[in-house]
Each structure stands twice: as structure tokens, then as C-alpha cells.
N, C-alpha and C positions, 0 to 999 in steps of 0.2 A: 833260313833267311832268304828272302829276293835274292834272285841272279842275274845277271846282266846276261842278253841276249839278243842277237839280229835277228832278221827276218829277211831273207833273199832270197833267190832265183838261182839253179843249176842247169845246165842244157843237157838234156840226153835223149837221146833219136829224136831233136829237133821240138824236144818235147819240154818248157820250162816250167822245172820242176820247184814249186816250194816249198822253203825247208828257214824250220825256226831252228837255230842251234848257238848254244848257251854252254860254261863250264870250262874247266880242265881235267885233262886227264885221258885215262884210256878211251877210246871211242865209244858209243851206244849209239845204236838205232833203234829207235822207239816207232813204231807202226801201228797208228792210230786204228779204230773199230769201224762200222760199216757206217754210222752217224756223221762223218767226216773229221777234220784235225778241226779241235776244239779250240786252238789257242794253245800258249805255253802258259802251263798251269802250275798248281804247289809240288803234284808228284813231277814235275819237269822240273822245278828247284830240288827237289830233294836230292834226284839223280846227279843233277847236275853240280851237284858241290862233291862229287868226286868221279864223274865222266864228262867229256865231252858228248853231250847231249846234241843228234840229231831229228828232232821232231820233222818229218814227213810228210807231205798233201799225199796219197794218191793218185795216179792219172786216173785223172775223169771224176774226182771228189772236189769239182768246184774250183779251189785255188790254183789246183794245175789239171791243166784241160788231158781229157785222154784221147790219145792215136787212134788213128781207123781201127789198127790192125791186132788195137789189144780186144780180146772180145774173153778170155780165158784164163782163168789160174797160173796157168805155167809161164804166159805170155807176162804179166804181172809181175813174175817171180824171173824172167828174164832180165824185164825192165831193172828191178831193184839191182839185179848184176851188175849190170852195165852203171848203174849209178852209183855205186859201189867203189868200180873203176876210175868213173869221172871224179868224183871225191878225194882218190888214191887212199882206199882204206882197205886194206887184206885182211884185216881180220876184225870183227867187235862184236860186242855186246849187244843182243838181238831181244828185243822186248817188244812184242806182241799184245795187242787185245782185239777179242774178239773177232772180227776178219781179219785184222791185223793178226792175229795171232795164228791163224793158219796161212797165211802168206810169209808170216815167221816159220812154221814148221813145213814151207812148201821149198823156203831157201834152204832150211838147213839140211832137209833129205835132198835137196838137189845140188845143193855144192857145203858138204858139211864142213870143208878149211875153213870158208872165210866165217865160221859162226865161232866162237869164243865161247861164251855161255849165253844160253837160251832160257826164256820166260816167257811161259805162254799165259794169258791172262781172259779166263773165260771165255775161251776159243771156241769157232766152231771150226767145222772140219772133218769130225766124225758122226757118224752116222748114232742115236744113242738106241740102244735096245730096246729101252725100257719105258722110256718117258720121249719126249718131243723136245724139239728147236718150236719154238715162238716162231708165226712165220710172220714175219713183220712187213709183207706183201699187202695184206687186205686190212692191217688197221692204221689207225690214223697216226701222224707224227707224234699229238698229243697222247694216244695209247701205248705208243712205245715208249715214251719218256714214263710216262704213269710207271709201267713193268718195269724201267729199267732201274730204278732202286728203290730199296727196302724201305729207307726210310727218310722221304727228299730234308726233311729239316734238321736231319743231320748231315750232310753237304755242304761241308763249309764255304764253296765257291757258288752256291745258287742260285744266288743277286744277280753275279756277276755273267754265267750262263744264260740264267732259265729266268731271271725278274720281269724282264720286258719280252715283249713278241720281237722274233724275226724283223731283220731287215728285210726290206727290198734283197740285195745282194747275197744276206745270208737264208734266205729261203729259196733262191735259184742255186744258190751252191747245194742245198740239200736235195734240191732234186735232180741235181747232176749226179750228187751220190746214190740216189734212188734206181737210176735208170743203169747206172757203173755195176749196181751192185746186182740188178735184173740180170743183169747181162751175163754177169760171173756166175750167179751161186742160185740162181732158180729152177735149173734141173741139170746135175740132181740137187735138190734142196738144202744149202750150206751145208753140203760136204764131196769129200771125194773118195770113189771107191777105192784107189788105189791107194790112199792113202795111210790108209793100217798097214798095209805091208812095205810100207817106206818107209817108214818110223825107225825101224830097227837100225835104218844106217846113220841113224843120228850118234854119233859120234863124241858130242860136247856134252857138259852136265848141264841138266835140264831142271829148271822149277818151275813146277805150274801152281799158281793162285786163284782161285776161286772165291768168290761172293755163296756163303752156303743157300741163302736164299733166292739166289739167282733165275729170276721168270722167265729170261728169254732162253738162256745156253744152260741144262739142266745141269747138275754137278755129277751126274752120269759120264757127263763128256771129259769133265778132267778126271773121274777115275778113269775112264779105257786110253785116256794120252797116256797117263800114270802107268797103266797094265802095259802100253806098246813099245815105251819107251826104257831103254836100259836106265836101272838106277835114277828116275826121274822121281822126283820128289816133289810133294803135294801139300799145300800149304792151302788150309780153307778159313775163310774168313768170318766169323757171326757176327750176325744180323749186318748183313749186307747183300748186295744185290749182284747186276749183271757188269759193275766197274766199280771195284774196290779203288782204285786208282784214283777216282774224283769221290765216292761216296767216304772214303776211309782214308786217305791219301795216309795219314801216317801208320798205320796199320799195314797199308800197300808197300811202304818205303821201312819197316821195321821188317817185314816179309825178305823185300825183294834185296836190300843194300847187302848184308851179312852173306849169299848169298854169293853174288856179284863179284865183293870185296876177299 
């Protein structure tokens, strides 16, 4: 069922940050993909009938503008710290996709207290062996949405997404996200080396979810999260794509709650 939720402003390094947040309950931090924060959506009700649900912009993802001085991963994963603080929250529920979901696992190897339990959700981050990262640099916005699910007419929020063309407003926010995400993850190309040997100091129980037919983030990447991470457990979803979350939401939220809970 619908949840009732605001939509405000938090200040951190002078930076006003947007944040949808809905629910009761223990805290969650949901960290939207490299596409920008979508809105609060069904899997942000589902959570949110038993967490306080904080949906997130990233700086420089449009909604909240990004600092000169963030240009890097770490710098991001500082940011989220310090907002954390501002918040007064020590400890939550860290739900991740896809960029989001290695700036989830870039917090929890760099400060693993304040993580509770961790969900990585067709992340990048690691490098895969075998198959490729989509590099969603040279094709068009329309080619990424095509890749990014299996199957759009099963997407029960579609209409409300993908019905009509961009605004104005919401096409300048995508290409804030465009230039945020150049700036982060294009060399080396959505991932970081050091980051397989970080893993290990992850500390909280981890589940990673997968879309098994996922175009963009092979399912390569969530076995070697699965392989780096202690006792991390891997949930894959069929016939679904690069965001089970909007393409499957209840499948994503029968995955993620039990879990969590």
C-alpha cells in the first residue's frame, strides 16, 4: 500500500542535499543508480512499511548540485559520512543499485559500524573477467533505457517513468548525471582496483540481488561481490534486467525484506 512521504532539503558541506524519506522504523538508506533518483516509487513503499526510508539525490545528480571538490569515489563516500552525521544516524540499512550500489560497498569497507546490513543491487564496481560493463558513454539515453530491462511491459510504473519524453528540467538533471558520473567512473571504467581487496573488511551480512538477464552489469559482477565478500548471499532474479527494483519490485521486495527483517 502507498506510504506517505516528504520531499526536503539537508545541508552538508554547504551542499543541499535531496532526500525523499517515508516510513517507520529502523533507518535505510537507499542509493539510487547512475540514471539519477527516479522519484519515490513501489519498492520505496514496500521498504518503507517497515524502515524509515531515506531516498537520496546524489551531488551532482541534478536534484542536488555537486561541490567543486567532489571529483572521486572516496570523495562521495566521505560526502555520504558526513550526511549520515547531519541526519544523526549511526547506524542503517544500506541499499544500493547499480552506482549506488558501489558507493554502498565503498561506505561499508570504509567505515563498516555505521552499515547494519548491506544490499547490493546490480552493482558495478568490479572489474568482470569474463564478460563486459555496458559502457553507457557512447550510446544514447534511449539505448540505455532499451538495455536496462528485460522486459519494459512488464514494469508496472512505465507510464508513470517512461510514457512521455523528459522535461525540460528533467533532461538537464540527466545530464548533470551524465557529466557526475564521467567524472567518477570513466577511468578506470565503473570500477575500482582496490576495491576486491576491501571487501573482506565488510563486516555486516550482505545480500546482493541480480536481474539474471541484466545488459548493462553482467551477473559476473554479483558472483565475484558474492566470491569477495564473507557469507554474502546472492539472490538472482529471472527474466529481469539491470533493476529488479522497478522492473520486478515485488520479487525485489520478497528478495530484499526477509532479509533486512
Amino acid at each position: 500500500m502507498p506510504i506517505s512521504w516528504t520531499e526536503d532539503t539537508v545541508t552538508v558541506a554547504d551542499t543541499a542535499v535531496h532526500i525523499y524519506r517515508g516510513g517507520e522504523g529502523p533507518p535505510l538508506l537507499f542509493l539510487h543508480g547512475g540514471g539519477g533518483n527516479p522519484g519515490w516509487l513501489m519498492h520505496h513503499d514496500a521498504l518503507a512499511e517497515h524502515f524509515t526510508v531515506y531516498a537520496t539525490s546524489h551531488p551532482g545528480f541534478g536534484r542536488t548540485p555537486r561541490p567543486e571538490w567532489l571529483g572521486r569515489m572516496p570523495d562521495m563516500t566521505v560526502f555520504y559520512l558526513w550526511l549520515l552525521d547531519t541526519l544523526g544516524l549511526d547506524r542503517v540499512h544500506l541499499v544500493g543499485h547499480s552506482f549506488g550500489g558501489w558507493l554502498a560497498a565503498d561506505i561499508a569497507t570504509t567505515c563498516p559500524h555505521v552499515v547494519n546490513r548491506l544490499v547490493l543491487v546490480d552493482a558495478v564496481g568490479l572489474k568482470p573477467q569474463y564478460s563486459d560493463i555496458l559502457d553507457v558513454f557512447i550510446i544514447t539515453p534511449e539505448e540505455i533505457q532499451a538495455k536496462a530491462f528485460y522486459k519494459p511491459e512488464q514494469v508496472p510504473e512505465w507510464e508513470r517513468l517512461y510514457g512521455s519524453g523528459p522535461t525540460p528540467e528533467a533532461a538537464e538533471r540527466a545530464e548533470d548525471a551524465l557529466e557526475t558520473l564521467v567524472r567518477l567512473c570513466w577511468k578506470p571504467y565503473m570500477h575500482d582496483p582496490r576495491l576486491p581487496a576491501l571487501l573482506p573488511r565488510l563486516t555486516c551480512p550482505t545480500l546482493i540481488v541480480w536481474g539474471r538477464e541484466d545488459a548493462i552489469v553482467p551477473l559476473e559482477c554479483g558472483e565475484l561481490y558474492q566470491q569477495a565478500i564473507a557469507n554474502a548471499q546472492l539472490i538472482v532474479i529471472d527474466e529481469c534486467g539491470h533493476s529488479p527494483q522497478i522492473e520486478k519490485p515485488q520479487a525485489f521486495a520478497d528478495a530484499v525484506l526477509p532479509f533486512l527483517r
